[in-house]
C-alpha positions in Angstrom: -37.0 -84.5 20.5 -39.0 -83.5 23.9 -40.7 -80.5 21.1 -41.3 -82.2 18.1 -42.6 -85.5 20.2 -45.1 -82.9 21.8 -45.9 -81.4 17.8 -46.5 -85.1 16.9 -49.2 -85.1 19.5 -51.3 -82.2 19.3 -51.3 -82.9 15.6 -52.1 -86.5 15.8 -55.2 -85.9 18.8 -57.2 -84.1 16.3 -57.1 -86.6 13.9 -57.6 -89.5 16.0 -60.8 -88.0 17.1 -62.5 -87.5 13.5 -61.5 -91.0 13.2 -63.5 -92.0 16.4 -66.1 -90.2 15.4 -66.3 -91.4 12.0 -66.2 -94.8 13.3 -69.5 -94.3 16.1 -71.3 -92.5 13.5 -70.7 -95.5 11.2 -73.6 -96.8 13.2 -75.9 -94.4 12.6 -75.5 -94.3 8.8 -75.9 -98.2 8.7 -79.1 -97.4 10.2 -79.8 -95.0 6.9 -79.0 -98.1 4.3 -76.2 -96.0 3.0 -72.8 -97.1 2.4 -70.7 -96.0 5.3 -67.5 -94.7 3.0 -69.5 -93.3 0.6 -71.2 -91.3 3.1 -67.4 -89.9 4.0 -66.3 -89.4 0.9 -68.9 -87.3 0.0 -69.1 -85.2 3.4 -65.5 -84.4 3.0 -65.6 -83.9 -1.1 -68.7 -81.5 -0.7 -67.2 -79.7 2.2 -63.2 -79.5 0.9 -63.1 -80.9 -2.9 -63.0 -79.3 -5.8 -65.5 -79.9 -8.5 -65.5 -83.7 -9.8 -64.5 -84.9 -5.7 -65.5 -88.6 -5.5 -62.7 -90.1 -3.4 -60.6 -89.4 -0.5 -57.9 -89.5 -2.6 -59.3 -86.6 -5.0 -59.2 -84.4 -2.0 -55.3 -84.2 -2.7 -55.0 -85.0 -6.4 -57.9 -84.7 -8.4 -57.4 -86.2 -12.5 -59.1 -83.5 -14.4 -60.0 -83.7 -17.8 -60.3 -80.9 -20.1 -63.2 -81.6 -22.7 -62.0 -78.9 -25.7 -58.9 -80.5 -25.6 -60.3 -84.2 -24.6 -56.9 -84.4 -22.8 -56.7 -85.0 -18.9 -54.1 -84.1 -16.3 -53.5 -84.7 -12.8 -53.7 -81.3 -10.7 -53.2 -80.4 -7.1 -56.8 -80.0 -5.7 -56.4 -77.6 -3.2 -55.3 -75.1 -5.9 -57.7 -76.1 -8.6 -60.6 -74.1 -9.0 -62.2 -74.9 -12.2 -65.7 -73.4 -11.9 -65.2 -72.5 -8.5 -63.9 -74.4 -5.4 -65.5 -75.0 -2.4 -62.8 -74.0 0.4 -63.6 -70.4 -1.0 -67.2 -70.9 0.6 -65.3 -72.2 3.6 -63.0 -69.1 3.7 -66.8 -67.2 3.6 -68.4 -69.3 6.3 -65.2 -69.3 8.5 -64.5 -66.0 8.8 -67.7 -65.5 11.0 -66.8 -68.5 13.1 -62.8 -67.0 13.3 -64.0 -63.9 14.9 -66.7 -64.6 17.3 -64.3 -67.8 18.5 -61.6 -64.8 19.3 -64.6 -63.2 20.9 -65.2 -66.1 23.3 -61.5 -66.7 23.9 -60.9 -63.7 24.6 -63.3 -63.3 27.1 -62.7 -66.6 28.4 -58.8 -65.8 29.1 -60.0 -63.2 31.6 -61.9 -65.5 33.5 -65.5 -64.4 32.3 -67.3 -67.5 30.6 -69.0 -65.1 28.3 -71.8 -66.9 25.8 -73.2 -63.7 24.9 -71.5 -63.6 20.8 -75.0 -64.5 19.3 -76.7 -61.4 20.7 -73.9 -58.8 20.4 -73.5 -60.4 16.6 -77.1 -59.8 15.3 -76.8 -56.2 17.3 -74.1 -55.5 15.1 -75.9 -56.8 11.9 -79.1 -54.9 12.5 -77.4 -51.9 13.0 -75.0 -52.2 10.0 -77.6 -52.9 7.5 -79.8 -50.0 8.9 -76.8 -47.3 8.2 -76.1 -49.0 5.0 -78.9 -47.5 3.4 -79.8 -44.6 5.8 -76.2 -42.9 5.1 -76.4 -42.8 1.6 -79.8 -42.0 1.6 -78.7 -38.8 3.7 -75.2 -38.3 1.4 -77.4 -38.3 -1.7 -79.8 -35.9 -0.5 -77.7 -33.4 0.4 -75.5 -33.7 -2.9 -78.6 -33.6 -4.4 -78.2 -37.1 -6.4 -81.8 -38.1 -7.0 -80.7 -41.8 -9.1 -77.3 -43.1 -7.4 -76.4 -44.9 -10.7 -76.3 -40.7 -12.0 -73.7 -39.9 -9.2 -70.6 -38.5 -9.6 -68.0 -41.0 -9.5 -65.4 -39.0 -7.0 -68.7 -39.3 -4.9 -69.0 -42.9 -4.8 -65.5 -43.4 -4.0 -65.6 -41.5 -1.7 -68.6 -43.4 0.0 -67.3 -46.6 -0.9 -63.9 -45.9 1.5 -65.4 -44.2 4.7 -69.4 -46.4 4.8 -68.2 -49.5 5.2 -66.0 -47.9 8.0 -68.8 -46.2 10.1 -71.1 -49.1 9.5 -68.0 -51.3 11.0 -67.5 -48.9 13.6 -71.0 -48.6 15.0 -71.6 -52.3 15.1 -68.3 -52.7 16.7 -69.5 -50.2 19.0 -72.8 -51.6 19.7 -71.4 -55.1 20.6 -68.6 -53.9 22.7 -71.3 -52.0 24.9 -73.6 -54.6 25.1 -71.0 -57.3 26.3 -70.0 -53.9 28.6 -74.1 -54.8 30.6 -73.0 -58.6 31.8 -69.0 -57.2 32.3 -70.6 -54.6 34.6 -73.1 -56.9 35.8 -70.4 -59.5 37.0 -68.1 -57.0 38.3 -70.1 -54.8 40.2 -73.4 -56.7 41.1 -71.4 -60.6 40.6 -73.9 -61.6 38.5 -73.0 -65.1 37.3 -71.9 -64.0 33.2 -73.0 -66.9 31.8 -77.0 -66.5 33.2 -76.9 -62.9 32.0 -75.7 -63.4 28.6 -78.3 -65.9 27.7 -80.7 -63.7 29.0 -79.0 -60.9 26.8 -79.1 -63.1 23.6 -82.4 -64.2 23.9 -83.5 -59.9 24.4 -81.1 -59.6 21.4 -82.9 -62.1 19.2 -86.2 -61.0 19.8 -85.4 -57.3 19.7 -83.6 -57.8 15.9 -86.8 -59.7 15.4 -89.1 -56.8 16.1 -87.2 -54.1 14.1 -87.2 -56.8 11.0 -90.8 -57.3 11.2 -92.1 -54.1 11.7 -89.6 -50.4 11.8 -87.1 -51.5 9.4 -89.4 -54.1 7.1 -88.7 -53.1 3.6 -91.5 -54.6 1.8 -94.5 -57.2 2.2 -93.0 -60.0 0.9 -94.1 -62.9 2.8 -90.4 -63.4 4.9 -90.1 -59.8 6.5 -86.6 -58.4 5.7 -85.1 -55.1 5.7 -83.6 -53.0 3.1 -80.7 -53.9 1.0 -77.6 -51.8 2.0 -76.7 -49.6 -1.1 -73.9 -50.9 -2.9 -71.4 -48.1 -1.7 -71.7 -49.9 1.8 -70.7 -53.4 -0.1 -67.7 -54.7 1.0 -67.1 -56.3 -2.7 -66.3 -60.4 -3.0 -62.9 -61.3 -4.6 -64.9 -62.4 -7.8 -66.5 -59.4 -8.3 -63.5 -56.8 -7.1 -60.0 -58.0 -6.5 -60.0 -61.6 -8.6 -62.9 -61.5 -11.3 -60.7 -63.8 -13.5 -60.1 -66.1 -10.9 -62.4 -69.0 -11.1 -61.5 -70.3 -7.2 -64.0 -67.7 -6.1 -66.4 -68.1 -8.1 -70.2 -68.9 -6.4 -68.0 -67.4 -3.6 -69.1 -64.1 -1.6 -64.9 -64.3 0.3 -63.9 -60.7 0.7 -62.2 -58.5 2.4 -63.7 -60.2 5.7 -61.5 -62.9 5.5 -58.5 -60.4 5.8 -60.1 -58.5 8.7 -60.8 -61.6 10.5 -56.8 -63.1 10.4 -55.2 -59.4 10.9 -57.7 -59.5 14.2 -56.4 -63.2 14.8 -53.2 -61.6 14.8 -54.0 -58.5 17.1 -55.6 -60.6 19.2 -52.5 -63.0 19.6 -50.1 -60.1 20.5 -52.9 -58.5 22.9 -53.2 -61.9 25.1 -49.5 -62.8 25.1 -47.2 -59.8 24.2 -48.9 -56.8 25.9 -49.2 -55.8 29.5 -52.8 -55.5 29.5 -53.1 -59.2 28.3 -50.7 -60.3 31.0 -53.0 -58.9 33.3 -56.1 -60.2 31.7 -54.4 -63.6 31.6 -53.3 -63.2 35.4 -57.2 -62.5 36.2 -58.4 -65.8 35.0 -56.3 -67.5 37.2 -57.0 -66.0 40.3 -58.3 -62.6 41.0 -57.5 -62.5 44.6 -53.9 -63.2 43.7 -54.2 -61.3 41.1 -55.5 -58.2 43.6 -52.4 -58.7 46.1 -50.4 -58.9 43.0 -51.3 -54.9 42.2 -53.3 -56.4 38.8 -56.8 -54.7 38.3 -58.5 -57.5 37.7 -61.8 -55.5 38.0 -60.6 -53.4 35.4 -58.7 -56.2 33.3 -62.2 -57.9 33.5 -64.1 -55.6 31.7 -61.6 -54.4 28.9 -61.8 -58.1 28.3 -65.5 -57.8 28.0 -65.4 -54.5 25.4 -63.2 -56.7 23.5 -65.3 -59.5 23.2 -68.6 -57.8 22.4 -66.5 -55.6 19.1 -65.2 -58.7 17.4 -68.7 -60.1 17.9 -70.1 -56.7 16.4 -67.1 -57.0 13.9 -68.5 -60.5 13.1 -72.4 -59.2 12.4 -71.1 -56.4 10.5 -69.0 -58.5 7.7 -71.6 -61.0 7.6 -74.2 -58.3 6.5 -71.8 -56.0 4.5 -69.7 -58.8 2.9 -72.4 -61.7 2.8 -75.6 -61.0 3.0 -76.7 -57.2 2.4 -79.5 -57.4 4.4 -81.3 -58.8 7.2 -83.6 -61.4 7.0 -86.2 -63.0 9.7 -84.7 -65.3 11.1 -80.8 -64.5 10.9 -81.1 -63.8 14.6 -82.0 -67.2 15.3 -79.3 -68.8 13.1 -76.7 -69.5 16.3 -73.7 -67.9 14.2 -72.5 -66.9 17.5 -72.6 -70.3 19.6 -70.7 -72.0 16.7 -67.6 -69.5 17.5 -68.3 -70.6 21.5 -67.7 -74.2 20.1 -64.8 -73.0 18.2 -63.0 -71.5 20.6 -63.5 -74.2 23.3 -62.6 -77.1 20.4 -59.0 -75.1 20.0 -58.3 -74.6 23.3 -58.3 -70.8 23.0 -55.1 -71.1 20.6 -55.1 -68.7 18.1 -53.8 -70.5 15.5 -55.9 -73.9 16.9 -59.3 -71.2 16.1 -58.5 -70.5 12.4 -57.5 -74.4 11.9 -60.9 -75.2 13.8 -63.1 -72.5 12.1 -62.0 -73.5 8.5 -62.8 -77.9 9.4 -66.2 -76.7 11.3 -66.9 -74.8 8.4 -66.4 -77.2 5.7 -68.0 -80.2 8.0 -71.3 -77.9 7.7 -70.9 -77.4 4.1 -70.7 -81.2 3.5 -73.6 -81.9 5.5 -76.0 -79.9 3.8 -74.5 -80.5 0.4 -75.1 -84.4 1.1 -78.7 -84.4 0.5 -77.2 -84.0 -3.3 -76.1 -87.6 -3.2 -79.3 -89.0 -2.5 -78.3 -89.1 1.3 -80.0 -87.6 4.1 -78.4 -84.7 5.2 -79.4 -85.3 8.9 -76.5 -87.8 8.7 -74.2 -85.1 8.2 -75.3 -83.6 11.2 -74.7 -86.7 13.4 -71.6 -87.2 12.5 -70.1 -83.6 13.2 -71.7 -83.9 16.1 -69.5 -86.9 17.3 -66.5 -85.5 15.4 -66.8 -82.5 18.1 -67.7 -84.9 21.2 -64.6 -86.9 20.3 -62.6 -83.4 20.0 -63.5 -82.5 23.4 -62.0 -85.8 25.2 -58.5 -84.4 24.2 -57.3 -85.2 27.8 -58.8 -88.5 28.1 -57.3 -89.2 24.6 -53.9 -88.3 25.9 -53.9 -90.4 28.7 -54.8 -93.2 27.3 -52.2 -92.6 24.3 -49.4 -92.1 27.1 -50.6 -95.5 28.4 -50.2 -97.1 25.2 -47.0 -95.4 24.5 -45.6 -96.8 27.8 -46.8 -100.0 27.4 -45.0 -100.7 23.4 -41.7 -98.5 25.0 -38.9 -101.1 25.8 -38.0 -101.6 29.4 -35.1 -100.0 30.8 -32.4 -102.6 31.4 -31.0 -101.9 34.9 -27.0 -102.8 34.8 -26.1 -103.2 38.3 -22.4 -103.8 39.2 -20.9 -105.2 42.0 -17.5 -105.0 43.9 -16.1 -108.1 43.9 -13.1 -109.0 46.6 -10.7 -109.2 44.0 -11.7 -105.6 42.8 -13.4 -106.3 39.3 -16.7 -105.0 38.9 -19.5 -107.1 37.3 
């Protein structure tokens, strides 16, 4: 009872804080003219409905009608995916928030409040989408292929296996190094992390921004961008590869990323709690002096956390180029993909399976708010209100308390039997 009382309670915090938040942001969309519940219903229709969403209740079970047939029937909306469903965009937008929130936690379970995702991401993206093109350009020269629609086929599926893989690899390997600079920086010269990694990111940003606008510009179009990575480098969508019948991806770009991004969820998981290393990591946070006497390298412990931070974040800037977007455009670097996984991770209290939950409602939440400007509703409102759907998230422990004040206060009192020995020997 103890376990499933404790269940009921992490699964009923989360939703009494979108309530609170709905409820204070109430006020700001009165302010708009617009009808409160309207508002909702769109938000969450937009962001997790299928196609023909109007109601809270379609969210669940949507009455679809088929007009060949002019028949309708009531479907499960989750599943139904009649020219495409949104929670395949979210599956696209999440996967970037799943990773760099593993990024963040796990830095932040060895005691190293690391911010530095946004820089070590667009390193990773930058240098994915420059050896997208540059290694095919070099395989085709030396096989001689002067069109790559003429190449042999063996050829490209060859490419198509092992590109994507070095491109992953070197942007992995570019973000574990540069979270490696404020790891070394704390450990040896105890630099505070946090100062150095905004000062990274902001280096980051404007560094991306230099080689978009001027080495690796592709053309003069009037927003610099670089090259498109050749299609061998394409890590294909569902729609287009795996599923191309399946109408639930359509207007969808979810790939293989998706996978990547739960099998790391997973690694991640056993790393932290299942492995010696992640003992030690873990035992680090706490306390590194006791973690010193304890014969735990907390030094050492410290910075494996910080290569492991700064690939996932690489990962994350890789998929989103090779999966998503096939190039880079000015003003990605600036786009705070990486803070949104900080946010993430801090809203799931570093829980693994709390960070996929998380990634998928932040990611639907933005797809709502942009999509509400559809409904003749400003979309600025959408913004509001996941912004008081997180600050109502992040009072989980004054929520708590003042549910285990409630709880005592309904609870029945105890009835206290007292007995007493009376002379004759009958207790009463």
């Amino acid at each position: 009872m103890k376990r499933l009382r404790q269940v009921f309670e992490n699964a009923t915090i989360p939703l009494i804080a979108v309530f609170l938040g709905l409820v204070v942001s109430s006020i700001f969309v009165g302010f708009a003219q617009v009808d409160p519940i309207q508002t909702y219903q769109r938000l969450f229709c937009e962001g997790f409905g299928p196609r023909g969403c109007e109601t809270f209740g379609d969210l669940f079970f949507l009455n679809a009608e088929d007009e060949d047939a002019g028949t309708s029937q009531t479907v499960f909306s989750p599943l139904f995916g009649k020219d495409g469903h949104p929670l395949s965009i979210v599956l696209e937008r999440g996967t970037i928030l799943i990773l760099t929130a593993l990024s963040a936690t796990v830095a932040f379970q060895a005691g190293m409040f690391s911010i530095g995702m946004d820089g070590q991401l667009v390193l990773g993206a930058v240098v994915s989408v420059f050896l997208g093109y540059w290694i095919p350009d070099q395989i085709y020269a030396l096989a001689g292929v002067t069109d790559p629609e003429t190449a042999p086929q063996g050829l490209l599926t060859v490419m198509h296996l092992f590109v994507p893989l070095i491109c992953i690899a070197a942007a992995m390997m570019v973000g574990a190094f540069y979270s490696w600079i404020a790891g070394y920086l704390k450990v040896k010269l105890n630099v505070n992390e946090l100062i150095s990694t905004i000062i990274l990111n902001a280096i980051a940003v404007q560094l991306v921004g230099y080689l978009i606008n001027f080495p690796l510009r592709s053309d003069f179009n009037n927003i610099a961008r670089t090259r498109r990575i050749d299609d061998t480098a394409w890590l294909i969508p569902f729609n287009r590869g795996l599923f191309p019948d399946v109408e639930w991806f359509s207007g969808s770009r979810t790939g293989i990323g998706i996978v990547l991004a739960i099998f790391a969820a997973f690694a991640i998981g056993m790393y932290l709690w299942r492995s010696t290393a992640g003992y030690e990591q873990r035992m680090a946070r706490g306390s590194r002096l006791f973690a010193r006497f304890g014969g735990i390298p907390s030094e050492r412990a410290a910075m494996r956390a910080m290569l492991i931070s700064g690939s996932l974040s690489g990962l994350a800037g890789a998929i989103q180029i090779l999966g998503v977007e096939r190039r880079v455009v000015d003003g990605f670097a600036a786009s705070g993909l990486g803070f949104d996984g900080v946010l993430v991770a801090i809203l799931a209290r570093e829980s693994i399976f709390g960070i996929l939950l998380v990634a998928m409602f932040f990611a639907g939440l933005e797809q709502g708010a942009v999509n509400l400007q559809f409904g003749n509703i400003p979309r600025q409102l959408g913004g509001i209100i996941i912004s008081f759907i997180i600050l109502f998230s992040s009072m989980e422990d004054f929520l708590r308390r003042n549910m285990a004040r409630i709880q005592a206060r309904l609870r029945p009192p105890k009835r206290v039997i007292s007995t007493e020995t009376q002379s004759d020997g009958v207790a009463t």
